[in-house]
Phi, psi and omega in degrees: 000158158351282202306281214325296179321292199304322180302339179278316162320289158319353177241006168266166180261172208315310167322297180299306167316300187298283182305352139276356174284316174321292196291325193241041170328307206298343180301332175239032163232136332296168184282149191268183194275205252253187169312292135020291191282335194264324156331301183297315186303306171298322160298338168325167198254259189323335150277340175278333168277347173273318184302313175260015158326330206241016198265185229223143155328313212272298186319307173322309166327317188258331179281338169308340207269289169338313167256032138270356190253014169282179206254157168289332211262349205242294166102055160221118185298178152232166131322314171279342169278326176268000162292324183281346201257335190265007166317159179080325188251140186314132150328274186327300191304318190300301211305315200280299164337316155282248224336309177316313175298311181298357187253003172258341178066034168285323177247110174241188198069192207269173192298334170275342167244030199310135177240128182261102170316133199313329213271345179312320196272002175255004184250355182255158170295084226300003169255086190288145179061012197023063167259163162280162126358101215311135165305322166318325161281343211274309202216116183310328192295338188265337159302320182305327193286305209279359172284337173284074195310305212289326204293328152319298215264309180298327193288317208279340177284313169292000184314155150302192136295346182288324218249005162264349182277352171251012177272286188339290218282327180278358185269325172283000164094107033259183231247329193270149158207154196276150160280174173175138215264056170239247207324303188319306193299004196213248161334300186284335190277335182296329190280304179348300196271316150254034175048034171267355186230132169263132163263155176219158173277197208281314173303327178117300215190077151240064162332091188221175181298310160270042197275233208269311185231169175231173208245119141313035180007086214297338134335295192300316179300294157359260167322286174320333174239053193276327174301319216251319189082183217281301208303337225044178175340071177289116190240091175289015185229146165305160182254139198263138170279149177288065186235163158348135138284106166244161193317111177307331165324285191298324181311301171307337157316273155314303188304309179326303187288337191270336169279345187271334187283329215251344193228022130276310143333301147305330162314278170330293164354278178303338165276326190245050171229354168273314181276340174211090184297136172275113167327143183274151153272156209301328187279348218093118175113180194259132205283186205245001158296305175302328174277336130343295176290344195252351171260350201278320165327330199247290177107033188238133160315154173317302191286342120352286161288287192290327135351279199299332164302291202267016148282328155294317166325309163270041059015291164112007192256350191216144179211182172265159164197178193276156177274126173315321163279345177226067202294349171265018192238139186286170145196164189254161198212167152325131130247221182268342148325338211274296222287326171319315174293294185342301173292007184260189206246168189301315179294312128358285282210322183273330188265118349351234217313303182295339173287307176314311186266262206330342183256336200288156160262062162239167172222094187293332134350336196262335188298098155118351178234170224254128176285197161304345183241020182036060099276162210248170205259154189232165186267171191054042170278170152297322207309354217250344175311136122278121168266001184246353178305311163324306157295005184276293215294323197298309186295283186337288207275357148331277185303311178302301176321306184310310158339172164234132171000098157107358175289117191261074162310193185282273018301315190276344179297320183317326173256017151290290176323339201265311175304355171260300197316307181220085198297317185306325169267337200272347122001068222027051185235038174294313210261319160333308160317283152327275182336314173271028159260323192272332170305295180338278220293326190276323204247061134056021198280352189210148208214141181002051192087345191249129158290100179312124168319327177276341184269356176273003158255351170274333172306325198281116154269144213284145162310104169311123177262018201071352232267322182248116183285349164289317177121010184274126176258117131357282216273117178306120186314315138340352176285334166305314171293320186296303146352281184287338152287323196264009163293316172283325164308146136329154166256136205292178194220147199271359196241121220227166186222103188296088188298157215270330188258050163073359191274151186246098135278118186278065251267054182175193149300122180276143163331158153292322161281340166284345175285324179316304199303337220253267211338290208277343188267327192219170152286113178304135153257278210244143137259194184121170177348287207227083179319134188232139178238172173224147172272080155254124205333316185297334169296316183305309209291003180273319175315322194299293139012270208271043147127336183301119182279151156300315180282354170283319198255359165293310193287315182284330167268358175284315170300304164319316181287144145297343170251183195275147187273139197280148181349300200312311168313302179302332192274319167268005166264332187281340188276311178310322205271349170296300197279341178285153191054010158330335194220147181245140199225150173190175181311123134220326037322289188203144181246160181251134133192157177214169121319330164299087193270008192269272183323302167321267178352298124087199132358281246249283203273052171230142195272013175255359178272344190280005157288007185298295192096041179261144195213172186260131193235034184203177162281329174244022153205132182272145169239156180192138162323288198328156155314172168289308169322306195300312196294325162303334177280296177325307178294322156306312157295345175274344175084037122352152184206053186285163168225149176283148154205162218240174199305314179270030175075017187271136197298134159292078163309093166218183202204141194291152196248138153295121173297178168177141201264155202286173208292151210209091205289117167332095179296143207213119158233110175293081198301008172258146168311186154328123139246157205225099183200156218137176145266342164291352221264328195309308168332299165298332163282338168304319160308313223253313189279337176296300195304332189283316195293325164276344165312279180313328188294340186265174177239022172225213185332187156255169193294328209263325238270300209308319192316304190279000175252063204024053207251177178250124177201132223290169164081303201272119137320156126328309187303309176303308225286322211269350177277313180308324179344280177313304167309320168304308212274355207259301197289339192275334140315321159305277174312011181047064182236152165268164180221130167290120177254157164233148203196117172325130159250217210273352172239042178059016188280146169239127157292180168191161206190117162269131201242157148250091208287177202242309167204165210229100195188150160067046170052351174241159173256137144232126186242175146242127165280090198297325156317289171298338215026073167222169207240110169248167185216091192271106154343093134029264186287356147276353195274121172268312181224159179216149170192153197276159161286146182227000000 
């Protein structure tokens, strides 16, 4: 019962209290008011199902052992009834297996008296072990067969082969199978016919000849899986994948150069969603032309690219703003976080992007394929939100981490494995899997199948020692890892090496500032390990642009190269800086002037000018409607070498200015619960043995009934106490317990009533008033609080 359950509670000592709190986080958000309140709470359809979400293939198994080895008349197990049923398999394992449940409290009471909290069985398959049901409930007549063991092992002996080949499949479980009347006419009427099989409807226990499905007998299954044993195929140790070993070196290696691959690519994305911002679509997300030009751009596959889109995105590196030409149409841009990143170093840069992907609740995997209304999903749409996708990534690199230092599974031995650790979660969540192995692999988090030493430490969260009772870790956790990468990166390098035919090499990661030096001096060709740039006239004159003298860039490739700088170069910094600023531009709209007056002249007769409107109104100086901007553009495409000055004639410098979207703070959904550990974890048993001790203390209603009925009362909501309600009212229908209800009536006065309830449906309670001897009938949506009598 409840009492019983809370009273075991109240009787662990703190330590034991803690550590199911540690296992049961959830138990304690928000912390409930007493003891009392964290029973109930353990007892829940939904803490019970998060709990056993996270338990072992093998553990499921013994707690399946646990409810078939109940008793009918008492409904309690032992320790020695699930050993018998767990035959074949080491003791110590089965043993460890209950402790597991029992320190969790899915199994409470003493080892001979073992009890399975009711909600296992409403949150569970109703075929533990995908046995069937005792024939004595399913058909008197299929009891009659199977109490007679011998008489059983002949019928099941004598089957055809069709109908032993449907005993096989339902003995492995689950135990139901649909009639038809095809299956009726031959095999399945024969099992029928000799009441090894029941039919039953869709409720579970109507028997007639043609119902909907028909039933295993749990007897039968048994005897069938007399080779296997009751449980079937018990694997208590995980099964380790068979795969390649590879060098952890070399493994670090490879991860190493993919990361140098993943935030050049990505750098790339982001210039070129800068230089051409890409439209939002209507529905959200990125159209799927644009994401073409953006891998073509990057020199990367689509699904690539959008991986990498939406990881700057969660990030924080890519945002929305308004468009200059359409202020009611979005586009996506860079944001001023982006230009912030640029300047930290490739290890810097990749854990932004590995944390950002380990944290998004997106599945970038979905970019390209149909939703349920066939359409198809684009990147950064909602369609594409996954809320378990983090923890998917988390259980892959877990599971890896776990491995030794260099092991590359299969991917399917790899999802084997993940189905033994949590098969209720792990549960049609293969391509979730699959995607964060191909995520790994592309952000460089795993090397030739193997998990990279710097990524099992961004993957390991680090241990809490108690030490800070908040829980603020000072020292960036991640810090280790940026470290131990950039021990495997090159060292960035300060130096370039100049080829005679004007190409730039690089022969390693450029300093930021020689990276700076390069966006403006030269044209990116090629990346990778050793980066290649070009010397173009057109490059100069931009250098030239934003402020750089001819005798600045002689001194700066002079410094820079390790080889002699070649002629050819020198003769095109000196010819640009010759021809630059030859021509002066300025408001009239906008003026011309040179000293040349031949070069005006020109100007003037050149018909590619002639939307100019220019006309001469000096011998060294043109006027022209247009702006300054428009006649500099012009003049330039024409091939041209103008410079802007300002009213006293002093040259104007400039340099193209970068959109950027506004700054945009990255959402981080941390998929492990609450930790608890400590003086936090101590607190709470301190809260919870203080709330129990006045809870018991008191002599009239109880404090949450009193809470929810607005009374002032320390510690407590209405609001927390009324989420509980439902969970209160669940378990005191299993348990035949009475409950203090607190409740609204029809003219808003508010009451409590110790009730005993009866059933829970339809939106109503039935209770009976043992005091009154009457039956009440309580609204749902009326009910503020339930608490058990204690």
């Amino acid at each position: 019962m409840a009492t019983t359950f809370a009273d075991q509670l109240r009787s662990l000592p703190d330590e034991a209290l803690g550590a199911l709190i540690q296992l049961r986080p959830d138990l304690v958000v928000p912390v409930p008011a007493d003891i009392s309140a964290l029973a109930v709470r353990a007892q829940s359809r939904n803490s019970v199902a998060r709990c056993l979400d996270g338990l072992d293939e093998f553990t499921l198994a013994i707690l399946d052992a646990a409810r078939l080895s109940r008793a009918a008349d008492t409904a309690l197990t032992s320790v020695d009834a699930i050993l018998e049923l767990a035959a074949g398999v080491p003791e110590d394992d089965v043993r460890l297996a209950v402790d597991r449940l029992r320190v969790r409290f899915l199994l409470h009471g003493p080892p001979e008296g073992l009890q399975v909290v009711g909600a296992v069985d409403e949150v569970t398959s109703p075929y533990p072990a995908g046995l069937g049901r005792p024939a004595d409930f399913l058909d008197p007549r299929a009891a009659v067969l199977c109490a007679d063991r011998a008489r059983l092992r002949r019928t099941v002996l004598a089957a055809p082969p069709g109908a032993r080949a449907v005993l096989d499949r339902l003995a492995a479980g689950p135990p139901i199978g649909a009639l038809t009347r095809e299956s009726v006419a031959e095999p399945v009427r024969w099992l029928v016919e000799q009441h090894v099989l029941v039919p039953v409807s869709e409720t579970g226990r109507t028997p007639h000849p043609d119902g909907d499905l028909v039933e295993l007998p749990r007897e039968v299954g048994m005897l069938l899986r007399r080779d296997t044993g009751p449980l079937g195929m018990l694997r208590p140790l995980p099964p380790i994948p068979d795969g390649p070993a590879r060098d952890p070196k070399a493994a670090d290696s490879a991860g190493a150069g993919q990361t140098m691959e993943a935030v050049r690519a990505t750098e790339a994305l982001l210039e070129s969603l800068a230089a051409e911002p890409a439209a939002v679509l209507r529905t959200g997300g990125l159209g799927v032309r644009d994401l073409k030009r953006l891998a073509k751009a990057a020199g990367i596959e689509e699904a690539g690219a959008a991986l990498l889109v939406e990881t700057a995105y969660a990030a924080g590196l890519l945002g929305e703003s308004e468009s200059g030409q359409s202020p009611s149409q979005d586009v996506f841009l860079p944001t001023v976080a982006y230009d912030l990143w640029r300047a930290t170093g490739i290890a810097h840069r990749w854990a932004t992007l590995a944390r950002a992907w380990l944290a998004m609740t997106r599945q970038p995997g979905l970019v390209g394929r149909r939703d349920e209304r066939d359409r198809p999903i684009n990147a950064l749409a909602p369609d594409a939100e996954r809320a378990g996708a983090p923890l998917a990534r988390r259980e892959v690199l877990t599971a890896l981490a776990d491995l030794t230092a260099g092991s590359a599974p299969p991917v399917d031995d790899l999802l084997t494995l993940l189905a033994w650790q949590a098969p209720r979660r792990a549960r049609g969540r293969e391509n979730v899997h699959r995607d964060a192995l191909t995520g790994a692999a592309l952000l460089g988090v795993t090397g030739l199948g193997a998990l990279t030493s710097y990524a099992r430490l961004l993957a390991t969260a680090p241990e809490a020692d108690g030490s800070d009772p908040l829980g603020v870790h000072p020292e960036d956790a991640h810090a280790d890892a940026v470290r131990a990468l950039d021990r495997l990166l090159p060292a960035p390098v300060d130096h370039i090496l100049v080829q005679a035919d004007l190409s730039v090499v690089v022969p390693g990661p450029p300093e930021p500032e020689l990276a700076g030096e390069l966006d403006v001096l030269a044209e990116p060709e090629s990346a990778g390990g050793a980066s290649v740039f070009r010397v173009t006239p057109a490059s100069i004159r931009r250098a030239l642009d934003v402020g750089y003298q001819a005798a600045d860039l002689h001194e700066l490739f002079r410094r820079r190269s390790r080889t002699a700088v070649p002629q050819t170069l020198t003769y095109l910094i000196d010819d640009a800086a010759r021809r630059h600023g030859g021509l002066r531009s300025g408001s009239a709209g906008s003026y011309l002037r040179s000293d040349d007056e031949a070069l005006l002249a020109e100007v003037v007769a050149d018909k590619r000018l002639s939307t100019l409107d220019m006309r001469r109104i000096a011998p060294t100086v043109l006027v022209s409607p247009r702006p300054v901007a428009r006649l500099l553009g012009a003049l330039r495409e024409a091939g041209y070498a103008p410079v802007a000055e300002d009213a006293g004639g002093t040259t104007v410098l400039t340099r193209p200015k970068a959109r950027r979207a506004p700054t945009r703070t990255p959402r981080i959904a941390e998929p492990s619960g609450p930790v608890l550990t400590g003086p936090r974890l101590a607190g709470v048993v301190e809260q919870l043995r203080r709330g129990d001790l006045a809870t018991r203390a008191a002599r009239r209603a109880p404090v949450t009934v009193r809470a929810a009925q607005g009374q002032a009362v320390p510690g407590l909501t209405a609001v927390q106490q009324h989420t509980q309600a439902m969970a209160v009212l669940q378990q005191a229908v299993r348990d035949k317990v009475r409950v203090w209800v607190g409740y609204v009536d029809s003219h808003g006065a508010t009451l409590s009533r110790l009730v005993r309830p009866v059933s829970l449906s339809a939106g109503y309670l039935r209770a009976e008033d043992e005091r009154g001897e009457s039956l009440h009938t309580f609204a749902l949506h009326r009910i503020t609080a339930a608490v058990t009598e204690d």
